[in-house]
KOLKE-819143 format. One line per field, with one value per residue: chain; residue in three letters; x, y, z of N, C-alpha, C, CB in turn. Coordinates in steps of 0.2 Angstrom, whole numbers. Each point is the difference from the previous one (the first is absolute). Glycine has a CB too. Example, Ala and Ser with C-alpha at 12.3 -4.5 7.8 and 13.67 -1.06 7.14 Angstrom:
BEGIN
chaine c(A; A)
residu c(ALA; SER)
n.x c(66; 7)
n.y c(-28; 11)
n.z c(39; -10)
ca.x c(-4; 4)
ca.y c(6; 6)
ca.z c(0; 1)
c.x c(4; -4)
c.y c(6; 5)
c.z c(0; 3)
cb.x c(-9; 6)
cb.y c(-6; -3)
cb.z c(6; -10)
This chain:
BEGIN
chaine c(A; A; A; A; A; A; A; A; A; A; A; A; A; A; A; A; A; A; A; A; A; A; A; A; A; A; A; A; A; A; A; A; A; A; A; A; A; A; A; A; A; A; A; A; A; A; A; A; A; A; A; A; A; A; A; A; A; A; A; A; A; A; A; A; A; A; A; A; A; A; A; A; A; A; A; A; A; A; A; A; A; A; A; A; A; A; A; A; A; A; A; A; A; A; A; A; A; A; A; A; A; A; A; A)
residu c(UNK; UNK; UNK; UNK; UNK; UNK; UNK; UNK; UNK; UNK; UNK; UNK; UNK; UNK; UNK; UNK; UNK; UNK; UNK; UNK; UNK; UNK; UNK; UNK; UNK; UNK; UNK; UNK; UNK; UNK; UNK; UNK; UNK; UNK; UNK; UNK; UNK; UNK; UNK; UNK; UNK; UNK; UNK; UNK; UNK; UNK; UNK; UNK; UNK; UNK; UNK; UNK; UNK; UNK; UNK; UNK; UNK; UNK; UNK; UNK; UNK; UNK; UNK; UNK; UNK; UNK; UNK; UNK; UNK; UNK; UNK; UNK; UNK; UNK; UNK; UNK; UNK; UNK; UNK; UNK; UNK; UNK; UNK; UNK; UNK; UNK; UNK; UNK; UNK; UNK; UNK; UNK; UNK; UNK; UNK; UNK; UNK; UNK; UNK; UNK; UNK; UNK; UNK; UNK)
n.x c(843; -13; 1; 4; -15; -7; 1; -5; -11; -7; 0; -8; -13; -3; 0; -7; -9; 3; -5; -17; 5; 2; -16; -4; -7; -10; 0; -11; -12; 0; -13; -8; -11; -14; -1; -6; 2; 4; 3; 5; 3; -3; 4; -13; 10; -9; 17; -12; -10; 0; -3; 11; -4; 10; 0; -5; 5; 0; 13; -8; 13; -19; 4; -15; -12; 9; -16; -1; 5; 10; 1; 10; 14; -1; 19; -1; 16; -5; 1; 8; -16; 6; 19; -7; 16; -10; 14; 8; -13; 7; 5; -11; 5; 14; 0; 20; 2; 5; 16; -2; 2; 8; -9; 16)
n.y c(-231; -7; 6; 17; -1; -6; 12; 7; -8; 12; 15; 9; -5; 13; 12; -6; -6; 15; 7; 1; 8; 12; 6; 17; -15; 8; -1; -17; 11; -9; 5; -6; 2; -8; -9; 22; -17; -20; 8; -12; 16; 4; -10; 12; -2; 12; 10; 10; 9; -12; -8; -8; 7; -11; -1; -13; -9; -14; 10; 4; -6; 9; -5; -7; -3; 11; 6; 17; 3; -5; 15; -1; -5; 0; -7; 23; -1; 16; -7; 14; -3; 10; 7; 10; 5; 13; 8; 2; 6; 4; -21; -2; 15; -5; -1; -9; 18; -11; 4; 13; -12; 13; -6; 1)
n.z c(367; 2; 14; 0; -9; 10; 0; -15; -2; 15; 3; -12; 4; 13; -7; -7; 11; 3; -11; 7; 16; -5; -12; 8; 6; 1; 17; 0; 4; 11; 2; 10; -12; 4; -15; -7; -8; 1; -18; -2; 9; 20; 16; 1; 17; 0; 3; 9; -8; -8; -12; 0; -24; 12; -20; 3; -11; 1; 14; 5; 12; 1; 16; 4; -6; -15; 10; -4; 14; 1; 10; -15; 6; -18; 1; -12; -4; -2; -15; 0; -8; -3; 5; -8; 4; 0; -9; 14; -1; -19; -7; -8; -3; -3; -15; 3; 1; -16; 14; -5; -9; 3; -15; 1)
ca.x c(-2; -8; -4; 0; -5; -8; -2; -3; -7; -3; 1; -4; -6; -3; -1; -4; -8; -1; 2; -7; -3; 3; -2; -5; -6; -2; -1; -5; -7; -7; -3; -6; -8; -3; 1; -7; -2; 5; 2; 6; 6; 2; -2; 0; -1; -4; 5; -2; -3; 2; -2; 10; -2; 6; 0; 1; -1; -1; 5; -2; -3; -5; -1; -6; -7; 1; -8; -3; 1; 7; 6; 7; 6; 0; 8; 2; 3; 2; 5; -1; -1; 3; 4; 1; 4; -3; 3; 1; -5; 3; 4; -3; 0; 7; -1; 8; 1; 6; 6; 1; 9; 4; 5; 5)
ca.y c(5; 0; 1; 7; 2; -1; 4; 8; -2; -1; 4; 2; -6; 3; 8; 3; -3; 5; 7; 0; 1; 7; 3; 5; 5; 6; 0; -1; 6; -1; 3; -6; 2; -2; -3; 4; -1; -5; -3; -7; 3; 6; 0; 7; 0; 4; 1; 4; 4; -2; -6; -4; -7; -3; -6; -6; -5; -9; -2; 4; -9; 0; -2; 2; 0; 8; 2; 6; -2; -3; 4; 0; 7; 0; -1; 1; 4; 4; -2; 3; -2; 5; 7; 5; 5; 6; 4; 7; 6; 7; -3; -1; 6; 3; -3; 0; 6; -1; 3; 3; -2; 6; -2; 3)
ca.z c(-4; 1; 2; -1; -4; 3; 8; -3; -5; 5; 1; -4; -1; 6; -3; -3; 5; 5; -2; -1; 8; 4; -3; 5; -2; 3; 8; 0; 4; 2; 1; 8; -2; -2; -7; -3; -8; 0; -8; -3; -2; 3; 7; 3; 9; 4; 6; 2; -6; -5; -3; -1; -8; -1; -3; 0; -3; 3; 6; 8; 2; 4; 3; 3; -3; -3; -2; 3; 6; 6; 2; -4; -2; -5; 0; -7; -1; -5; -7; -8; -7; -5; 2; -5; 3; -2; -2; 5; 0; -6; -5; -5; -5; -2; -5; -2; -4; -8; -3; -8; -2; -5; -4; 0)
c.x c(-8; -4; 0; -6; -5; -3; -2; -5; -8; -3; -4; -8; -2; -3; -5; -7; -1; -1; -7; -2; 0; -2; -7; -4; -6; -6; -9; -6; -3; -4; -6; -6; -7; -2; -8; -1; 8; 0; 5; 3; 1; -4; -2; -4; 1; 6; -1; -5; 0; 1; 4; -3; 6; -1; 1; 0; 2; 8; 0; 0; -6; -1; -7; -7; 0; -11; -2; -2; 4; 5; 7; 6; 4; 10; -1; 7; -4; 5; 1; -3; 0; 4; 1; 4; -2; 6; 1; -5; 6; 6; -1; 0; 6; 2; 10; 0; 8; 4; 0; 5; 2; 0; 6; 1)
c.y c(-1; 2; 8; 3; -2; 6; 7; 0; 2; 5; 6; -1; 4; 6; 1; -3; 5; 6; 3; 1; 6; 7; 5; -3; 4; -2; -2; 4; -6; 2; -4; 4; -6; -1; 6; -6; -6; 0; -5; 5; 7; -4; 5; -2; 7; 2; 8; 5; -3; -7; -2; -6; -1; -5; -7; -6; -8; -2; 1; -6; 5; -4; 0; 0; 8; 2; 7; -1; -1; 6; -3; 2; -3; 2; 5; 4; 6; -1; 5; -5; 2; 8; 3; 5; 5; 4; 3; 5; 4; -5; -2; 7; 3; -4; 1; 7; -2; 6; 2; -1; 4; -4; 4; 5)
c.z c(-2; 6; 4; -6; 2; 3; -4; -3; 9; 3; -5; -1; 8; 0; -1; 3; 3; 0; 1; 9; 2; -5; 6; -1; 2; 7; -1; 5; 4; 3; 3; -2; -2; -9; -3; -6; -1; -9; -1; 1; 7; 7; 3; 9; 0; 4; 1; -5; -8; -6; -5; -10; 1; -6; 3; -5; 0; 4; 4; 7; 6; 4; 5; -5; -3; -3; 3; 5; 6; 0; -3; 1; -5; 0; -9; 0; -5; -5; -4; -6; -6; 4; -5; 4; -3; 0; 7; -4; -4; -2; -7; -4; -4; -6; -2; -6; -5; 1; -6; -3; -4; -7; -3; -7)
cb.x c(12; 2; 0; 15; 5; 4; 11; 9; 10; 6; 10; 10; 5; 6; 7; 8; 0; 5; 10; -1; 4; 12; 4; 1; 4; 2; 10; 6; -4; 4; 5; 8; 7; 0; 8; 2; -9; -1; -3; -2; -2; -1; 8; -3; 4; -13; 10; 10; 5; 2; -9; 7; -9; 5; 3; -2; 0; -10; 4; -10; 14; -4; 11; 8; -7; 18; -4; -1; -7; 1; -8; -7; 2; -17; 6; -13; 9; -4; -4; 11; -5; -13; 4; -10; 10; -12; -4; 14; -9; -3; 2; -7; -9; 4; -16; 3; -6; -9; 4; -4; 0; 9; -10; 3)
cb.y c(1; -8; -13; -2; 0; -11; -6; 3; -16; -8; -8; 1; -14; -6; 2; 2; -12; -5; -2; -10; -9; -8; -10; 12; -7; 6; 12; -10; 12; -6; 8; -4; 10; 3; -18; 15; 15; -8; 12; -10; -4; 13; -7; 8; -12; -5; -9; -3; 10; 8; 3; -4; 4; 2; 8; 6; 10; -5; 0; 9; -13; 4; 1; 7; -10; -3; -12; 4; -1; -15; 3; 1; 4; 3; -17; 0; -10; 6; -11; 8; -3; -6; -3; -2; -7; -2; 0; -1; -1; 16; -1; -10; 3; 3; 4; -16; 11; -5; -7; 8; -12; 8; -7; -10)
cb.z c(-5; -7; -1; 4; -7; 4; 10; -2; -12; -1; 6; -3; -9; 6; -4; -9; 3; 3; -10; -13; 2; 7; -13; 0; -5; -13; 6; -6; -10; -2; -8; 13; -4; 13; 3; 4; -6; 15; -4; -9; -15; -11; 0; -15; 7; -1; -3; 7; 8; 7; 2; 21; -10; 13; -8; 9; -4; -14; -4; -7; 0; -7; -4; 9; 10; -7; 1; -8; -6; -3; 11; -5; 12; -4; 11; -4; 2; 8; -1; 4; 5; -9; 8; -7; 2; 5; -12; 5; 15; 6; 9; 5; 7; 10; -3; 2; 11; -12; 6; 2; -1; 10; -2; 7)
């Protein structure tokens, strides 16, 4: 019997570790170019026409010599930080209409 309980202890204990793994998460981009502007907090590249601000901050990992100029490919996600749900369209204006009570 105990050692039936081990195995389940054991057995649970493995699960709940494993669980955190198979969690989503969000698809990772990226984007190659030349480095225009470097800050503590922003990385801006040059990809084709267009001019990429990708945040950043002290987790970032950086490999290499990061400076204006170097050719770059910049690994990110997309996060939500804020969601505001918006009303459908003519629902907001409608307004619940009150039953007329009889009285008896």
């Amino acid at each position: 019997m105990l050692r039936a309980r081990r195995a389940l202890a054991a057995l649970v204990s493995l699960t709940l570790a494993g669980t955190p793994a198979f969690a989503a998460a969000a698809k990772t981009y990226q984007v190659t170019g030349p480095v225009l502007e470097i800050t503590n907090d922003l990385i801006v590249v040059q990809k084709g026409q267009d001019r990429w601000e990708v945040a950043r901050d002290p987790a970032t990992k950086v490999t290499g010599d990061l400076k204006v100029g170097a050719k770059v490919t910049i690994e990110y996600r997309m996060t939500a930080t804020t969601v505001e749900v918006k009303a459908e369209s003519g629902t907001a204006a409608k307004k619940p209409t009150k039953k007329p009570t009889s009285k008896p």
